[in-house]
Every structure is written in C-alpha cells, then in structure tokens.
N, C-alpha and C positions, 0 to 999 in steps of 0.2 A: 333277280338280284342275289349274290352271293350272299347269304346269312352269316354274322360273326356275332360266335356265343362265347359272353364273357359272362359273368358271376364273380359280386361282388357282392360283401357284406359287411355290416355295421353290426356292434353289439346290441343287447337289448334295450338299452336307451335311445331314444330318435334322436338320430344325427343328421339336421337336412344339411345338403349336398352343397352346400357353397362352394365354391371352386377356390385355392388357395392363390390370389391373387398375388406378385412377385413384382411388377413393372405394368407403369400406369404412364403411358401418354396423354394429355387432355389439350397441348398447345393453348394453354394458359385464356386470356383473355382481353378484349381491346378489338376495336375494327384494324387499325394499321392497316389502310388498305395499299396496296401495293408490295406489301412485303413478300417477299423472295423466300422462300420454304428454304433457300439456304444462308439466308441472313438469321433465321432464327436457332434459339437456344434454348431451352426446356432445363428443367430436374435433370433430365437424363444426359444431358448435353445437345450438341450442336446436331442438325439435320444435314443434308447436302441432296444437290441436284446434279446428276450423272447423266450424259447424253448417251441413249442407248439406240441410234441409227443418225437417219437424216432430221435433221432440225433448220426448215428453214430462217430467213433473216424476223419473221414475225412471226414464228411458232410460237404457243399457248406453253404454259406453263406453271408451276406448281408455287402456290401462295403460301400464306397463316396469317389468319385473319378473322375477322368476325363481320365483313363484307359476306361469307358464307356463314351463317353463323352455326354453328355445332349444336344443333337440338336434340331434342329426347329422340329416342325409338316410337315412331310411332305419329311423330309431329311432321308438319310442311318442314318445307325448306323456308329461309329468310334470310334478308338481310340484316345489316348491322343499325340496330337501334340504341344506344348507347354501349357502355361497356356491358360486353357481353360474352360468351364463350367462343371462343374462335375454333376451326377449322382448318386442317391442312386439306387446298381444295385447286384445282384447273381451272386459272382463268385466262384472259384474253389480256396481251402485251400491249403498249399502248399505241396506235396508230393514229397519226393526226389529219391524214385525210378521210379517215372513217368519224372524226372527233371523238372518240375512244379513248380512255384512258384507262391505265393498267389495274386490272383487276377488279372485272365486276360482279365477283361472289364464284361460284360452278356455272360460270357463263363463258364459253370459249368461242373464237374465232373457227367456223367450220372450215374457211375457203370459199375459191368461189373468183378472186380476183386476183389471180397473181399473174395473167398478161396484161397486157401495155393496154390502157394508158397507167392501169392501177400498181401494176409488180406486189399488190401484198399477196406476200408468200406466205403459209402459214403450216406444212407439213412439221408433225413433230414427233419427235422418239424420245422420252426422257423419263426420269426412275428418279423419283425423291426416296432419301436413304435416311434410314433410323441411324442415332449413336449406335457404339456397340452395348449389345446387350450382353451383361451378364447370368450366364445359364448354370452356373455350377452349383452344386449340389440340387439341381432340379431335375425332374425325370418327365417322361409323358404332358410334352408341355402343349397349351392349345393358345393360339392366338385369337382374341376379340375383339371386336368393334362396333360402332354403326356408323353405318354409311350411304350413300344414294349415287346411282350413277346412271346417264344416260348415253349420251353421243350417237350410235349409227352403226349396230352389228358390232363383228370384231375388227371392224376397220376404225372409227373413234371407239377407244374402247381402253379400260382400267384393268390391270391385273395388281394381282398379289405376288411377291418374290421373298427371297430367302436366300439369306449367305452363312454360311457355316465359319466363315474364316476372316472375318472381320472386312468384308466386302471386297476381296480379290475376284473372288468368282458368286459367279448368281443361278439359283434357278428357279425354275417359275415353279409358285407353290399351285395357285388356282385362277382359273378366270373368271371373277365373282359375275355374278348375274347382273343386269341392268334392274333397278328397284322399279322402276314404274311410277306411275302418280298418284294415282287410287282418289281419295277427294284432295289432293293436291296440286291439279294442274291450276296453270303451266308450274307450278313448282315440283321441287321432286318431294319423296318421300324416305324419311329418315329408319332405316331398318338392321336390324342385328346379324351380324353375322359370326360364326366361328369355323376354327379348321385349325387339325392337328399338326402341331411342327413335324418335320422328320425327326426320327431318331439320332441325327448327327447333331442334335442342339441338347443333347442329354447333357449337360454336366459341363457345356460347353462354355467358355467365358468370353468369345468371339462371336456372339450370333447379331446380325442385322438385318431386319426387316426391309421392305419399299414395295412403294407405289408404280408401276408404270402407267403412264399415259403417251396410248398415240394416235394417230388423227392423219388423214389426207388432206387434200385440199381440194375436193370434190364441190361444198357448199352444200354438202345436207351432211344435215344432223341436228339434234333436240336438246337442247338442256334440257336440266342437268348436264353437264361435262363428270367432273369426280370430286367428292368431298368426304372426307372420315375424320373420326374423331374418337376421343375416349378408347384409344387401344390398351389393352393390356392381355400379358403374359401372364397364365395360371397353369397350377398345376391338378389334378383331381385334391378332392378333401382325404384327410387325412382317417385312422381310423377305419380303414377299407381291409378287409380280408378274406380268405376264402371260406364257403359255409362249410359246415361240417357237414352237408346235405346237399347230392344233386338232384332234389326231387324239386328243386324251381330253374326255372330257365328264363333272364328274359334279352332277346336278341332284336337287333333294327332289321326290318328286311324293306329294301327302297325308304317310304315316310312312313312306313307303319312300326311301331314297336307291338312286336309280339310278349307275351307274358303263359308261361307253362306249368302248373304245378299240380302233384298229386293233392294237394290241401288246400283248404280254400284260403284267397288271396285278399288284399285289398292295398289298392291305389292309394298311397300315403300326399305323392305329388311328386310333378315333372319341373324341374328347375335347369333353367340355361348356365353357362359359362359364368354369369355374375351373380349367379344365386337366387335371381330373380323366378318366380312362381309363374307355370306358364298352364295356361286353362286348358286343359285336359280332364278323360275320362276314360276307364279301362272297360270297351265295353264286348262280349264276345273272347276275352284275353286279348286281345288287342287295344291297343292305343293309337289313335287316328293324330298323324302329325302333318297332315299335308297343307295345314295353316302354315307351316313353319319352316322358317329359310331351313337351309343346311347348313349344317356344325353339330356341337357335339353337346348333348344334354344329360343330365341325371334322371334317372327313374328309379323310384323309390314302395319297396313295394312291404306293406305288413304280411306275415306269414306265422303263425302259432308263435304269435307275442312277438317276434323279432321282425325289426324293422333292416332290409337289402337294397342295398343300391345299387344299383350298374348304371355306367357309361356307356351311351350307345351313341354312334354316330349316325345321323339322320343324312339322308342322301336329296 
C-alpha cells in the first residue's frame, strides 16, 4: 500500500480531535411506513429519487421511515416499534399477488417472477439525492454515517455518489462493503462508515450527496437490501498546525497506522469522524486497525509534553 505522511499538530494543551461537524441528516422520526424518500423533507430540505437505468414496473425503492429503524453503531437491525428514529432505507413496492405491501423496512424484492403467469418485474437503477449542500467556507470535508447493506455481490448492491453542481452530473464516490450480520442474523448490522469528499466540494455551495440502489431480477439475494442514517458533513478540528519538528511521523499504511519518533511516544487515543473514542493500542509503533471499517480517523499521539494529531485514512 502506498504510505501518505501527513503531520499535524496541536498546541501543548490536549485537544482531542473531534471532527467539526457542519450538516446532520438524521431523517427525523415515526415509522410512516410506506413513505417515498422523495415525499420527505428534513432541516436540510427536500430528498429526491432519480432513475439511474432500467427500473422495472415493481422495482424496489428508496423509503424514510422507522419500518427500518435507524440504530446505534453497533446494534441489530429492527423494525418500527413506536415512534422511533427513522432511516432512509430499500424496500419492496407493494405487490398484491405476493400480499406485500409497500415498505417492509431493508427488505426488497429479489425477483425471481416476472414471466407469465406472475409478470412481477422487479429490476431497479435508482439514486435517492440529498438537498443541496452548502460547502462554503469549508475545506477537507469527510462524509459519515452508519449503515448496513446486503443484497447479492455488485449486482444488488448500494453505492455512495457525489455532485459538485447541484445534481446535474454524478459520480461514484465508493462502493461501500456489504456489513454482514455478526450476532444479528437474519438482521443486518448497523456499522460506521467515512470517506473523503473530493476537493471540488471545497468552498462549494452546490454539493449533493445519494444513495444508489440496484438489483436484477435473478431471485437471490439476502437482506438487508440498504439502510443509512445519521449522515453528516465535517471538517478536521480546528487548531491543527505544522510541528516545528520532523522527528515524529505518523502515516496509515493499508489498516495499520504506523507511529515514528526519535523520542519517546505515547498513545493519547484514536477518535473516528464523530469524536467518538475508538479501542486501540500503539504496540511496536504501530496501531492495529483491522477491527475498523474504512474512513478516516484521528490519532493523537503525546511527545515531550505536546499532544499531535494526524488524520490518517484507514484503507
């Protein structure tokens, strides 16, 4: 793996590394099941649903709701047990010869029957879009969330996208991993993710995010379909500078963060995108990350009294 050595530093008072939070999606709360990802409206404004291929006549589509409910990091999936935090999530259309009704949580229609006598068709290409965000005076921005996804390879399958220009043109930022179950099955598991805007959202007051979901009609595939929640837009903590000294080094190489110093070091703590404290240990100068999705993390290291922070992206 390519090694990228940044060096960053705080003054001699500790400053842990909370990330300067700017733009908070959470899709509010309430089961509303059935609701259409582009019937709703947030803080932020309105959502929208953009067909981005073929979508057949009972293709799957993009909810908010709390049928999927929006849990912690780290928790099952579930459904909607009173008012509760909702989720912009894939669910299945409503079909009356299947007795199906619309929207039951990240539970989609695989396929499986769309010749005769049944015709349900269910191939889908579709991209639920954020309002526009506004990015100006912001720099180095990272998007976060957590989410869970399953479906079937990159044939059912969820990406992340990106518009610079208020949603004229798109392009794919990453194609997040499938989360798995872990002690969740058959539910999925709710897990953190981050990853760096491009540089064309520097300063930018036109940027929007989306979702894509799409799917054949083959009839395999696993729930989870796709569900995320609690996004937001940050930028690094403030109070970052360069040392007056390059006798510390600390660089990500793959999931390992590396740590280098003529002097001796100590591990202050490893903090994700929302500040959150993440269990770690510096052992060897290294730091063992392979517990931990990919995105982008603080490391924060004591050195003769002064407390350094670098950003380093985990692979």
């Amino acid at each position: 793996m390519k090694k990228i050595y940044l060096i960053m530093a705080i003054s001699s008072s500790a400053l842990i590394a909370n990330a300067q939070v700017f733009w908070t999606e959470t899709f509010g709360t309430g089961c509303n099941q059935g609701q259409l990802a582009s019937a709703f409206t947030g803080a932020n404004g309105a959502w929208a649903i953009s067909s981005t291929g073929t979508n057949d006549a009972f293709a799957n589509t993009f909810f908010v709701g709390a049928q999927e409910a929006g849990n912690a990091i780290g928790a099952c999936g579930s459904g909607c047990t009173g008012t509760v935090d909702a989720s912009l999530h894939v669910g299945n259309v409503a079909v009356s010869l299947l007795s199906l009704v619309a929207d039951g949580g990240a539970s989609y229609n695989a396929g499986g029957l769309c010749s005769a006598p049944f015709n349900i068709c269910v191939i889908t290409n579709k991209r639920a879009e954020s309002p526009v965000i506004n990015c100006s005076g912001k720099t180095t921005i990272s998007i976060s969330f957590g989410y869970m996804e399953n479906g079937s390879t990159t044939v059912d399958d969820a990406s992340l996208w990106y518009s610079a220009d208020g949603g004229t043109t798109w392009s794919l930022l990453n194609n997040m991993a499938k989360t798995g179950f872990g002690t969740c099955s058959p539910q999925g598991l709710w897990t953190a993710y981050s990853f760096a805007l491009p540089v064309s959202a520097n300063n930018n007051p036109t940027v929007k995010i989306g979702f894509n979901w799409t799917n054949n009609d083959d009839g395999v595939g696993t729930d989870p379909s796709f569900a995320v929640d609690d996004i937001t837009l940050s930028t690094p903590a403030t109070g970052i500078a360069d040392p007056a000294s390059s006798s510390l080094e600390i660089f990500a190489n793959g999931n390992t963060v590396n740590v280098k110093s003529v002097e001796p070091i100590k591990l202050q703590g490893v903090y994700d995108l929302l500040g959150r404290t993440i269990n770690s240990s510096l052992e060897n100068n290294m730091i063992n990350m392979e517990s931990q999705p990919s995105g982008i993390y603080f490391v924060r290291i004591e050195m003769k009294g002064q407390v350094y922070t670098k950003k380093v992206f985990i692979k």
